[in-house]
C-alpha positions in Angstrom: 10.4 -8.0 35.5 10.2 -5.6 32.5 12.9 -7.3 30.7 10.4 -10.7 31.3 7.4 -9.1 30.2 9.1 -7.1 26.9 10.4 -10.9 26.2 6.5 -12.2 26.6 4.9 -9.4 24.2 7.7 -10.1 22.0 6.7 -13.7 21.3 2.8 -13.3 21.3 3.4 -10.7 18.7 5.6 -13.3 17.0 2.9 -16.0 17.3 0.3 -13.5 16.5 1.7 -12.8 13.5 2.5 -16.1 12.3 -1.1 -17.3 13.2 -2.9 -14.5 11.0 -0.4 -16.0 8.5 -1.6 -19.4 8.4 -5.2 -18.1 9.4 -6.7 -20.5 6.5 -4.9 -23.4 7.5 -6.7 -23.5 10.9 -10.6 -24.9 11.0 -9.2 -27.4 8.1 -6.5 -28.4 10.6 -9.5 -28.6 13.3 -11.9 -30.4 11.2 -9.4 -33.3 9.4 -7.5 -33.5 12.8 -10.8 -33.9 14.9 -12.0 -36.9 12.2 -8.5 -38.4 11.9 -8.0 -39.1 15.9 -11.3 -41.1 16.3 -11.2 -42.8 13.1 -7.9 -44.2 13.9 -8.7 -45.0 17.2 -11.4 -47.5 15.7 -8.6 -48.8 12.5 -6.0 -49.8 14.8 -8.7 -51.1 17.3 -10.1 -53.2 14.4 -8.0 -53.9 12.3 -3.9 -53.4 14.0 -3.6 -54.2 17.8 -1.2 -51.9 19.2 1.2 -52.3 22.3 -1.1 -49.3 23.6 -3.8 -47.0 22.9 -5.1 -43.7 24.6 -9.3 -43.2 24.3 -8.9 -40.5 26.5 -5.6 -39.0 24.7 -7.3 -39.1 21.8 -10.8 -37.5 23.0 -9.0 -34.6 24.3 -7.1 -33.7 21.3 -10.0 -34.7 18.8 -12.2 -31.7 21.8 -9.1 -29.5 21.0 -9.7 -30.0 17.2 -13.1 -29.5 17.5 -13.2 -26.1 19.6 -10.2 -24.9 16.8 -12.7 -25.6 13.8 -15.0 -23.4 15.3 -13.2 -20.4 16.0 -15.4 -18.1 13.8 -17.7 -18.7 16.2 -15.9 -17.7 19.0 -17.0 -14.8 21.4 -15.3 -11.8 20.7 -13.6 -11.4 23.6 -11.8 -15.1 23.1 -10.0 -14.5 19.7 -7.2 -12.5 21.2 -6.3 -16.3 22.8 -6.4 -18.0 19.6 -2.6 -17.6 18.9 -1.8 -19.2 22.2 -4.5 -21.7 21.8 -3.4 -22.5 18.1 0.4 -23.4 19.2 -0.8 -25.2 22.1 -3.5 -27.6 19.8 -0.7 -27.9 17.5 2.2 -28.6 19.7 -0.5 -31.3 21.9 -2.0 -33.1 18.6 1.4 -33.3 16.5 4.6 -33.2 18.5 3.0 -34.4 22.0 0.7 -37.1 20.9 3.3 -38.9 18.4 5.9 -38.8 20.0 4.2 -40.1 23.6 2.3 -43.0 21.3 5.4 -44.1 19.6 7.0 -44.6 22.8 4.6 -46.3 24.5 4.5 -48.8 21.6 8.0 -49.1 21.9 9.1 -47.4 18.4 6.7 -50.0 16.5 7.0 -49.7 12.7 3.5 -48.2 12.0 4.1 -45.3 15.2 7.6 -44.5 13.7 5.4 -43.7 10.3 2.5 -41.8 11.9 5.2 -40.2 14.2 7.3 -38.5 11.2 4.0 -38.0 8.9 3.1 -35.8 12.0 6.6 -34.0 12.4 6.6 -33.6 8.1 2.6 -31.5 9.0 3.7 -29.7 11.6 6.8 -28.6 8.7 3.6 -27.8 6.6 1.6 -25.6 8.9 4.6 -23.8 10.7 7.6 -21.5 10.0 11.0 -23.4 10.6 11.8 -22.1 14.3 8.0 -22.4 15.5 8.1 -26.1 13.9 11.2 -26.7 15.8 10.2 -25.1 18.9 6.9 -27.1 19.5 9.0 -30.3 18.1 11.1 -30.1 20.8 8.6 -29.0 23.6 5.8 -31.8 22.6 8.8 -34.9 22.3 10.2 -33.2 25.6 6.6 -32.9 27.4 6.0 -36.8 25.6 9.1 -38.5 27.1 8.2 -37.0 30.7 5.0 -37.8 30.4 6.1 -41.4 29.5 8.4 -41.9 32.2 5.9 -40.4 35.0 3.1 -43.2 33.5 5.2 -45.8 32.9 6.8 -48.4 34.8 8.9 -50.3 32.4 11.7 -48.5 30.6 11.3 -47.9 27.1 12.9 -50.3 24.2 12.5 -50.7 20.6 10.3 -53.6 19.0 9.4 -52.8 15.8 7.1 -55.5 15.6 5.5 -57.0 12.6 3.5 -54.7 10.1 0.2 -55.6 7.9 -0.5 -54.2 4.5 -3.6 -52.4 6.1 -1.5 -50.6 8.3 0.9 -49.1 5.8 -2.1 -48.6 3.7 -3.8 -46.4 6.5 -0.8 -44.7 7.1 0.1 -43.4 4.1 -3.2 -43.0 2.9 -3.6 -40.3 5.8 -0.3 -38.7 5.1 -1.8 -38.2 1.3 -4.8 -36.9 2.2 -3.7 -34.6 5.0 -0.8 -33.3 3.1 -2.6 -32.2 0.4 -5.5 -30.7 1.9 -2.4 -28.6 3.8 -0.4 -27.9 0.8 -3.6 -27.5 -1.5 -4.3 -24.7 1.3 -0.8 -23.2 1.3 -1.7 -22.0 -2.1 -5.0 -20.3 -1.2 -3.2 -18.2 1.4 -0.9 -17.3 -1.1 -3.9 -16.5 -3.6 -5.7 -14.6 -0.5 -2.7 -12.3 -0.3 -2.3 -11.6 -3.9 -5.8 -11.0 -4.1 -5.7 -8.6 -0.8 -2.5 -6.6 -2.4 -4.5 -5.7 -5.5 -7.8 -4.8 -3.8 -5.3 -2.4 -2.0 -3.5 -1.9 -4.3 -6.5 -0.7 -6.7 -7.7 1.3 -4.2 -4.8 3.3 -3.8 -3.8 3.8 -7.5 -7.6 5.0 -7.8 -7.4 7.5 -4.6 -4.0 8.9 -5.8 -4.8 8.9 -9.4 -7.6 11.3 -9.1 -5.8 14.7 -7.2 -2.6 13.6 -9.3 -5.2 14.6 -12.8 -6.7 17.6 -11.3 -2.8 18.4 -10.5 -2.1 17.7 -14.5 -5.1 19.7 -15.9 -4.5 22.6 -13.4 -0.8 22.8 -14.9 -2.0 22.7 -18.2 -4.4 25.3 -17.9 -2.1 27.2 -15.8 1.3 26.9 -18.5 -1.4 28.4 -21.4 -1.2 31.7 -19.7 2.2 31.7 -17.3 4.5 32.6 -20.2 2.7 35.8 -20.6 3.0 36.4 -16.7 6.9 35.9 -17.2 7.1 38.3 -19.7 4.7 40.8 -17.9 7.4 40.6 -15.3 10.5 41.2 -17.4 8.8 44.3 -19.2 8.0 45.9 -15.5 11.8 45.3 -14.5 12.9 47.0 -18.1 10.2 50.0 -17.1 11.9 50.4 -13.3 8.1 49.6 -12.2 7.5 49.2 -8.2 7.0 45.1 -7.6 8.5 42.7 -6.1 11.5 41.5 -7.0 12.9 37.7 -7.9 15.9 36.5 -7.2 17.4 35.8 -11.0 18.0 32.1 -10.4 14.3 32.0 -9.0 13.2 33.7 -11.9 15.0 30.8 -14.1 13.7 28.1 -12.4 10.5 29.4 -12.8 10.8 28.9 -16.5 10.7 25.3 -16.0 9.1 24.8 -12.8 5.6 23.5 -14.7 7.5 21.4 -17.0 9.1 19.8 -13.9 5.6 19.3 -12.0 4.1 18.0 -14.9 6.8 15.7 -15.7 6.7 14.4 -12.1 2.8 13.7 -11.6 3.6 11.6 -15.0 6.1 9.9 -13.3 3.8 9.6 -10.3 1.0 7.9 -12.5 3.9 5.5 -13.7 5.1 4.5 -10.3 1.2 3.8 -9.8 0.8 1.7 -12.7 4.4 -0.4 -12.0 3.5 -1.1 -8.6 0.4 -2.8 -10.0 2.1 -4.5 -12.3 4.2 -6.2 -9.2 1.3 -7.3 -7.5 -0.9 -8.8 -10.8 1.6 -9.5 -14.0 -0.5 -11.1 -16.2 -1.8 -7.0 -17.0 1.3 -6.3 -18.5 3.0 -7.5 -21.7 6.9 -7.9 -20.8 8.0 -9.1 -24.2 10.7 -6.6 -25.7 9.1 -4.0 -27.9 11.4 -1.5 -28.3 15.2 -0.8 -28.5 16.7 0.6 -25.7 20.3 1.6 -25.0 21.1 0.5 -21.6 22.9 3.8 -20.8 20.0 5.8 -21.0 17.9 3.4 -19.3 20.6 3.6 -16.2 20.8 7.5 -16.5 16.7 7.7 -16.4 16.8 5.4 -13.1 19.3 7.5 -11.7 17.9 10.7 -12.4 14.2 9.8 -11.4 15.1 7.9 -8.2 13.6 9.2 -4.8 16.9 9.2 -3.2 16.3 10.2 0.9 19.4 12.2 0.5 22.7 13.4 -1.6 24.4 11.2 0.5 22.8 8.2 -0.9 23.1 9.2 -4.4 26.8 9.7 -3.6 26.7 6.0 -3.1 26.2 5.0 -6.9 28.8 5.1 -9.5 27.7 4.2 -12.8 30.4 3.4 -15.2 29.1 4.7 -18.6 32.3 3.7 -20.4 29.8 0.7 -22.2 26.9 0.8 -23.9 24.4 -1.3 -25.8 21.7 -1.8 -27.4 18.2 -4.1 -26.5 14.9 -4.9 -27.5 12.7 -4.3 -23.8 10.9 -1.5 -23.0 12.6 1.2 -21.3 9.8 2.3 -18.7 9.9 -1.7 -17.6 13.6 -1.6 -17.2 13.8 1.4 -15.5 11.8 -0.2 -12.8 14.0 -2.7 -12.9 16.2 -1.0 -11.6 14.4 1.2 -8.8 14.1 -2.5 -7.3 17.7 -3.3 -7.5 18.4 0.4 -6.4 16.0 0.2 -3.5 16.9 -3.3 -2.1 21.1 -2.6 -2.0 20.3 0.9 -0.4 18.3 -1.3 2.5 20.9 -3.4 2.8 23.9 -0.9 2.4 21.6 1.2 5.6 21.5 -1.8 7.4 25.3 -2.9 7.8 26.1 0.6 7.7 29.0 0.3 4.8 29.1 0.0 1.3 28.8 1.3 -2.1 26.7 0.6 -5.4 28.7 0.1 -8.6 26.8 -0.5 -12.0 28.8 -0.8 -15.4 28.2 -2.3 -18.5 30.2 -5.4 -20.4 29.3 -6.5 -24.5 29.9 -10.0 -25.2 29.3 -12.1 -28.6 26.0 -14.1 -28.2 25.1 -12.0 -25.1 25.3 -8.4 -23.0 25.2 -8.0 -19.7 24.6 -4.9 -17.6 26.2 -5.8 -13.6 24.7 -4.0 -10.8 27.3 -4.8 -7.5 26.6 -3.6 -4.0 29.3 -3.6 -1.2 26.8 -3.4 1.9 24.7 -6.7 3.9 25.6 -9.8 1.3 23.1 -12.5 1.2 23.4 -15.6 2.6 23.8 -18.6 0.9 20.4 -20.5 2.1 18.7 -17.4 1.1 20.1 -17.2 -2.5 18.2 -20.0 -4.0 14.9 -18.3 -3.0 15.8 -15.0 -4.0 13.1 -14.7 -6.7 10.4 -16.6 -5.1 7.1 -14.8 -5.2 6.0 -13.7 -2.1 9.7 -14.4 -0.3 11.3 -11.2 1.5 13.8 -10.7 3.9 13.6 -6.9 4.6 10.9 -5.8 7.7 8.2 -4.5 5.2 9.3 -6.1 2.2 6.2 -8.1 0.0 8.3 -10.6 -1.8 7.6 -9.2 -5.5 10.4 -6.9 -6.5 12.6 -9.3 -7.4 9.9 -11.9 -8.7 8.8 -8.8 -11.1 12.7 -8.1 -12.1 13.1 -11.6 -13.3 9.6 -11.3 -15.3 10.8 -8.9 -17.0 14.2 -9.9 -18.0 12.9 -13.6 -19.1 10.1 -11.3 -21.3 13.0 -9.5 -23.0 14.7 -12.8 -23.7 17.1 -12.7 -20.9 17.4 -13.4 -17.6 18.6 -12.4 -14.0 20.9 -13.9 -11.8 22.4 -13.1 -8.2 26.1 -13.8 -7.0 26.7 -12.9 -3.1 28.6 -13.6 -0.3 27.8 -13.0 3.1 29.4 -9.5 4.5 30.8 -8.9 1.4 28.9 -8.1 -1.7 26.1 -9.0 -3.6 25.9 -9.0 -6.9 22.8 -9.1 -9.8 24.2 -10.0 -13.4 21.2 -8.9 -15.8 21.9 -10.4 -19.5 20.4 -9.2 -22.7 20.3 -11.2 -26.0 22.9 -9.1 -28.7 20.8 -8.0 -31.0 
């Protein structure tokens, strides 16, 4: 029974999720879908007789539309159905209905059209395994549904086809489709625009006890070399304070540098994950020349590794070097993505190791950063650097989108060689200067 219900709050969650996903997509859906059902009730009435037609079919999903478009409207205490009730509208307008109507008209040619314009929405509006799930719920649901209400067995009659009817049909697989995919790219824009309201909020809440921190340490290393010295001159005079372990008392020496150095590099971190979230801020053309060794080392040395272990992991071949116009802050972030994504990945499958070295070439150099861990697979590959696109559990889809940016500002590029269980394998190349 636990097992049943874990398995239950495991797919509402999954439905939930997916529904706040596509949360613009939904009173459109309601509003074109509630038109489209009566409206072509009265074309094919009119203007196409068909083998059969549903009033009552239609009224209930156009009533199922209608409710849907009006979801902001709903009492409070309703919303936590509308996941259920969005995959059941869906599943009964698309799959359901198509399928049933292009059965009872015996697989005529204008049905089979509507039937896979429906199936090519549903692709639209849905994930891939939701899309196939409610495919293959609504054409099951349909063919029993046929079979109960009809006497005669199916068989397929084609029929004769007007140029109204094609027209209709495709006009509606135009319009509908692009409303959809016109909307795909607002949720996408309603993201972005929700990651940098976040993201500015954050930088600004941070950014202001990270300068206190900076002015404190200035104020603080004006006076702190006289302390140090104060203490050396009691220990020469045998005077009665406390005492500091020697290596402690070296650290010391540095310890402001260090903190200062590392709220800088705090303020940096700030500023890059902007730049992830809205590029056009940040120039990416190649300003500077860099040496790629010192851009490695500076990755290395600044990374938040968890643990020793994980540094242990890295072996950076310094044997190469070159030279590039880029900008060294940029690259180095560069690289904290490709550090942090192979260490995910390495965590996940539990093996593997991260080898970076360096190769010069005549026209172009390249700079090879190799993990031994997860491997990618090869449907993922092409959509790699896809904004948005992530396959890690709190991943947003821009580290990679932002490495590529960057490499095509310096005049290069990025590319990705993996197989599955194996390795994976980024090939960064510079122009020689």
């Amino acid at each position: 029974m636990r097992r049943n219900l874990f398995f239950l709050t495991c797919i509402f969650r999954f439905i939930a999720k997916k529904t706040e996903d596509a949360d613009l997509q939904l009173v459109p859906f309601g509003v074109v879908m509630f038109i489209n059902f009566f409206l072509y009730y009265i074309i094919w009435l009119k203007f196409n007789q068909q083998t059969y037609e549903n009033l009552f079919l239609r009224a209930t999903a156009s009533t199922l539309c209608l409710i849907l478009s009006l979801k902001n409207y709903w009492p409070k205490s309703f919303t936590k159905f509308l996941p259920v009730y969005w995959y059941f509208t869906a599943g009964f307008c698309l799959p359901f209905f198509f399928v049933l109507m292009t059965i009872k008209n015996h697989g005529s040619t204008i049905w089979l059209m509507n039937c896979v314009s429906a199936l090519f929405f549903l692709m639209l509006l849905f994930d891939l395994l939701s899309a196939l799930f409610l495919i293959l719920l609504g054409g099951f649901v349909a063919y029993l549904s046929f079979i109960s209400t009809t006497q005669e067995a199916f068989y397929f009659n084609p029929g004769d086809v007007n140029a109204l009817g094609i027209i209709a049909t495709m006009g509606a697989a135009f319009i509908i489709g692009g409303i959809f995919t016109h909307n795909k790219q607002l949720i996408q824009n309603a993201k972005l625009n929700g990651m940098m309201a976040a993201g500015a909020n954050i930088a600004h809440e941070l950014r202001t006890p990270l300068g206190s921190i900076t002015n404190g340490i200035k104020g603080i290393k004006r006076y702190f070399p006289a302390f140090l010295d104060s203490y050396r001159i009691a220990k020469e005079h045998h005077l009665d304070i406390p005492e500091i372990r020697p290596d402690h008392f070296e650290t010391l020496a540095t310890l402001l540098d260090d903190v200062e150095s590392e709220t800088e590099y705090s303020n940096t971190v700030i500023n890059m994950l902007l730049v992830k979230v809205k590029h056009s801020d940040m120039n990416f053309s190649a300003t500077e020349e860099c040496t790629i060794s010192q851009c490695v080392q500076k990755a290395l040395e600044r990374y938040p590794f968890a643990s020793d272990k994980q540094n242990q992991l890295i072996h950076w071949d310094d044997s190469n070097d070159f030279t590039f116009k880029g900008n060294q802050m940029l690259m180095t972030h560069v690289l904290f993505n490709l550090i942090k994504n192979s260490l995910y990945f390495i965590d996940e499958a539990r093996k593997g190791e991260i080898h970076i070295w360096a190769k010069t070439g005549k026209k172009y150099n390249h700079l090879h950063f190799k993990d031994t861990g997860k491997g990618i697979p090869k449907n993922i590959l092409p959509k790699l650097f896809t904004r948005f696109f992530s396959t890690s559990a709190n991943g947003t889809g821009l580290g990679l989108t932002f490495c590529k940016m960057v490499m095509e500002g310096f005049g290069g590029s990025i590319l990705c060689h993996s197989i599955e269980n194996e390795y994976t394998e980024f090939t960064l190349r510079f122009p020689k200067i």
